[in-house]
C-alpha positions in Angstrom: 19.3 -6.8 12.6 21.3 -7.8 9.8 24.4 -5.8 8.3 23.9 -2.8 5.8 23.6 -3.8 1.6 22.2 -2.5 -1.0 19.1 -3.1 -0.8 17.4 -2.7 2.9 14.3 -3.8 4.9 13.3 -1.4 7.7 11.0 -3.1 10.2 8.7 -1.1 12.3 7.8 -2.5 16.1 4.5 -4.2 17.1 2.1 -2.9 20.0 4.5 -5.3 22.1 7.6 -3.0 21.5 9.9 -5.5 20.8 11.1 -6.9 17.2 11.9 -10.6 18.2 8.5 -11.5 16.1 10.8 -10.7 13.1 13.8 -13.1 13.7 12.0 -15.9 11.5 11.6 -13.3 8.5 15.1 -12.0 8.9 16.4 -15.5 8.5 14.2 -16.2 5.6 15.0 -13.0 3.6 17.4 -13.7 1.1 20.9 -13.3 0.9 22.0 -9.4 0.4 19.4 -8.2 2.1 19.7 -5.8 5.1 17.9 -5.0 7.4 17.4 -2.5 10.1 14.5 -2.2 13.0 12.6 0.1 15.2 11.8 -1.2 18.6 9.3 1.3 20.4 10.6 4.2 22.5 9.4 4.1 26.3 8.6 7.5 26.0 6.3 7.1 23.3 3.4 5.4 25.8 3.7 9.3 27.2 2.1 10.2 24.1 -1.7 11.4 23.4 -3.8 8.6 21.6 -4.3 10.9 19.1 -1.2 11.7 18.5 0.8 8.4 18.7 1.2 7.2 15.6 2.0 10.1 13.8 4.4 11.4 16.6 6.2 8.1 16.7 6.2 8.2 13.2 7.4 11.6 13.0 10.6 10.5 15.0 11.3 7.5 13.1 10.9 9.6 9.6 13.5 12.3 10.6 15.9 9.4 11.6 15.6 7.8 8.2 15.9 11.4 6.3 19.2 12.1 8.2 21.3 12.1 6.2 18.9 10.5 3.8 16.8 7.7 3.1 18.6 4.3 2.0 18.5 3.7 -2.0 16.6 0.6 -2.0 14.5 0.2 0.7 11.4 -0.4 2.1 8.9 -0.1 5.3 6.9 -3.2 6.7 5.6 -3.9 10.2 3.2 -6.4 11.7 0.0 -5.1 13.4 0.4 -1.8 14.8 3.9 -2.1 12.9 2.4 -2.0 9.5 -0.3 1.4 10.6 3.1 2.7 11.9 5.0 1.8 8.7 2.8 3.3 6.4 2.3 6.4 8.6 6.6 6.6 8.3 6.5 6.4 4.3 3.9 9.0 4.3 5.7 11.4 6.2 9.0 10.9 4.2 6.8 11.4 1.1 5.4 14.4 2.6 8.4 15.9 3.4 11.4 14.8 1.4 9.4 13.3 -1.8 11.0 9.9 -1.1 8.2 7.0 -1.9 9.7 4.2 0.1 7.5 0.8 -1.0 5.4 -0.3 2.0 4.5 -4.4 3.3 1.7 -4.1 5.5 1.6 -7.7 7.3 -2.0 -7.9 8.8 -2.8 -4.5 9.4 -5.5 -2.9 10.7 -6.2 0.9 12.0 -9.7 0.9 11.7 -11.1 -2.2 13.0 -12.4 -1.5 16.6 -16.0 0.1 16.8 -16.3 0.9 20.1 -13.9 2.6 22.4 -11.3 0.6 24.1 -11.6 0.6 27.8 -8.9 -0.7 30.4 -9.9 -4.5 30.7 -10.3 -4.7 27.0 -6.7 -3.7 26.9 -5.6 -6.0 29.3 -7.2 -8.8 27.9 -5.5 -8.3 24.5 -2.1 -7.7 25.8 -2.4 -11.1 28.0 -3.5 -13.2 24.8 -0.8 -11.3 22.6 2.5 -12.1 24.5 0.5 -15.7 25.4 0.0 -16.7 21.5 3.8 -14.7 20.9 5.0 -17.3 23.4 3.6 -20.3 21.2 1.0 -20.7 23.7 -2.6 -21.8 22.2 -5.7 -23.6 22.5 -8.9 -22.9 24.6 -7.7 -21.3 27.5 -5.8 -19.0 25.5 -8.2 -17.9 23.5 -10.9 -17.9 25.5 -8.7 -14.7 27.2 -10.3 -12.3 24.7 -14.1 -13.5 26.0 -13.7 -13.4 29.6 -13.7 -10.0 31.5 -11.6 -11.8 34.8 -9.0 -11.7 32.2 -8.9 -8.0 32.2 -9.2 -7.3 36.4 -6.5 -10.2 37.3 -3.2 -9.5 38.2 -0.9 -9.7 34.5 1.8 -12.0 36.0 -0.4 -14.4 37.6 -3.0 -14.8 34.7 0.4 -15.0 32.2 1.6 -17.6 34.6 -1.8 -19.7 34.6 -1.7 -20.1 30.7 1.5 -21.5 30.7 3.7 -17.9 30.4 6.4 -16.9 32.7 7.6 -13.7 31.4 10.9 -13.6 32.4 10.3 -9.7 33.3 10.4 -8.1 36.8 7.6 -6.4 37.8 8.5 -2.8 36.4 10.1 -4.3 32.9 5.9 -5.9 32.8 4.4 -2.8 33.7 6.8 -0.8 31.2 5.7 -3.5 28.1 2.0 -3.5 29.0 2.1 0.2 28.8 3.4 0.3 25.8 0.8 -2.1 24.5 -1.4 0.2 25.7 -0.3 3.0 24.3 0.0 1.4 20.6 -3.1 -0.3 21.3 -5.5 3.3 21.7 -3.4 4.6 19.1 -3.7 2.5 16.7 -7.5 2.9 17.4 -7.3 6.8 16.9 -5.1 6.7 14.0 -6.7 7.9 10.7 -4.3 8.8 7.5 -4.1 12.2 7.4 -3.5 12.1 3.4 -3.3 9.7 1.0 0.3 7.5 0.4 1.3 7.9 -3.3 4.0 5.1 -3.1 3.7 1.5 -3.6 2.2 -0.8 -0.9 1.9 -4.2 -0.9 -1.4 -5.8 1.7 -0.6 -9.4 3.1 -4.2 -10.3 5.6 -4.6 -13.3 7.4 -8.0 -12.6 8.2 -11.2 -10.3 7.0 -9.1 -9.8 4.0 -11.8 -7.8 1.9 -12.5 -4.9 4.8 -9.2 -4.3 5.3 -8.0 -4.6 1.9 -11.0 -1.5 1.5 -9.6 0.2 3.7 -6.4 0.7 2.7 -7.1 0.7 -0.6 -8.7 4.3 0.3 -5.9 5.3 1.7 -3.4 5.1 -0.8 -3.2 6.9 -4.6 -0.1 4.7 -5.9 0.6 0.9 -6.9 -1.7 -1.4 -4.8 -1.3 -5.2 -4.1 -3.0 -7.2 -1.7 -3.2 -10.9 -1.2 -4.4 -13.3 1.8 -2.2 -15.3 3.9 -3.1 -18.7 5.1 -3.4 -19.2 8.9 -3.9 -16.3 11.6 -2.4 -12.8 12.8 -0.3 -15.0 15.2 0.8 -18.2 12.7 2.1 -15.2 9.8 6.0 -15.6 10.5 5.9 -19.7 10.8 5.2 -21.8 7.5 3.9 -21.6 4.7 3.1 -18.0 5.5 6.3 -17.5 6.1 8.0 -17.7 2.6 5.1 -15.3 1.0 5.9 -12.8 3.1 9.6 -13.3 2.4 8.7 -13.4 -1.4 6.5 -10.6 -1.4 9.7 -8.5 -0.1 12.0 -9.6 -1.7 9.4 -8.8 -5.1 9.3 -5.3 -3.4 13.1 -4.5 -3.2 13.1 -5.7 -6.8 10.5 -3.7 -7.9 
């Protein structure tokens, strides 16, 4: 995403796939900064829920390992892309000693109760790529609340909130299944061991549970802090340049 240097930013993939969410914090990163991504596989949605994350992870750990990790670098994803970042960093400490520095932006792995079923899924992935395309307000969010949302047909309830993916139908059916995937993975995904490498929590919202929670999952340096506005509003302003800050304080570190 932006050209080798000395010091590098590896960002891991939402439950969407894609890593367009991260041109605003690419362009707000300082100069000298550069930085690589990992969109999602297609063949990961083939994947066991409870297997995803650390299988993905797996992949994505061997390719930074070969032929070895940057110097200066460090792991942060979004969402699903934080649970998948830390999951990396764990592995690489696992197996090649390397502590990479972790920036969780918003992450969660433990915050769903009850088993996800099909229209809850649905539901979810219609309001993510809705709020992703700047769409918000009432009908928008009243997505997550109303089970029509999670029976109708994805292109036609995308097109009634004001979305027109510009996606045939099999390039929809490929993204929503890998929403799905990350989606039930990220619901099954547990640390297997603690992380003994410096992370760095930015939450948007129910900042003390999650900040709990990884907190027990991790043995080295700990820093947390909340973020004004929402999951959604995190790579806009003023958000924006604390998470830029924050990474930049990382890399520096």
């Amino acid at each position: 995403m932006r050209p080798p240097a000395p010091a590098r930013v590896v960002l891991l993939h939402p439950s969407g796939g894609e890593l367009f969410c991260y041109v605003p914090l690419v362009r707000a990163l300082g100069e000298g900064i550069g930085v690589a991504g990992f969109a999602a596989d297609p063949r990961d949605a083939a994947l066991p829920p409870e297997e995803g994350v650390t299988a993905t992870a797996a992949r994505i750990a061997r390719a930074l390992a070969t032929p070895g990790p940057p110097d200066a670098f460090c792991l942060a994803g979004w969402s699903y892309g934080g649970v998948l970042a830390f999951e990396v960093a764990r592995q690489l400490e696992r197996d090649t000693g390397a502590r990479p520095p972790v920036v969780l932006l918003d992450a969660s792995y433990d915050e769903d109760l009850v088993p996800l079923d099909e229209r809850t899924v649905r539901q979810r992935f219609v309001h993510d790529v809705a709020r992703l395309a700047g769409q918000d307000g009432p009908a928008v969010r009243a997505v997550l609340d109303d089970p029509a949302a999670g029976r109708a047909d994805l292109r036609e309830i995308l097109t009634s909130l004001g979305v027109a993916p510009e996606l045939d139908d099999a390039e929809l059916a490929a993204r929503y299944a890998t929403f799905r995937a990350c989606a039930l993975a990220q619901q099954e995904y547990r640390p297997p061991t603690p992380y003994g490498g410096p992370v760095t929590l930015l939450t948007a919202s129910n900042h003390a549970a999650v900040e709990a929670e990884w907190r027990s999952a991790c043995t080295g340096p700990f820093r947390a802090a909340e973020l004004p506005g929402d999951h959604y509003t995190l790579f806009t302003e003023p958000a924006l340049g604390r998470i830029a800050a924050a990474i930049e304080r990382t890399l520096a570190s």
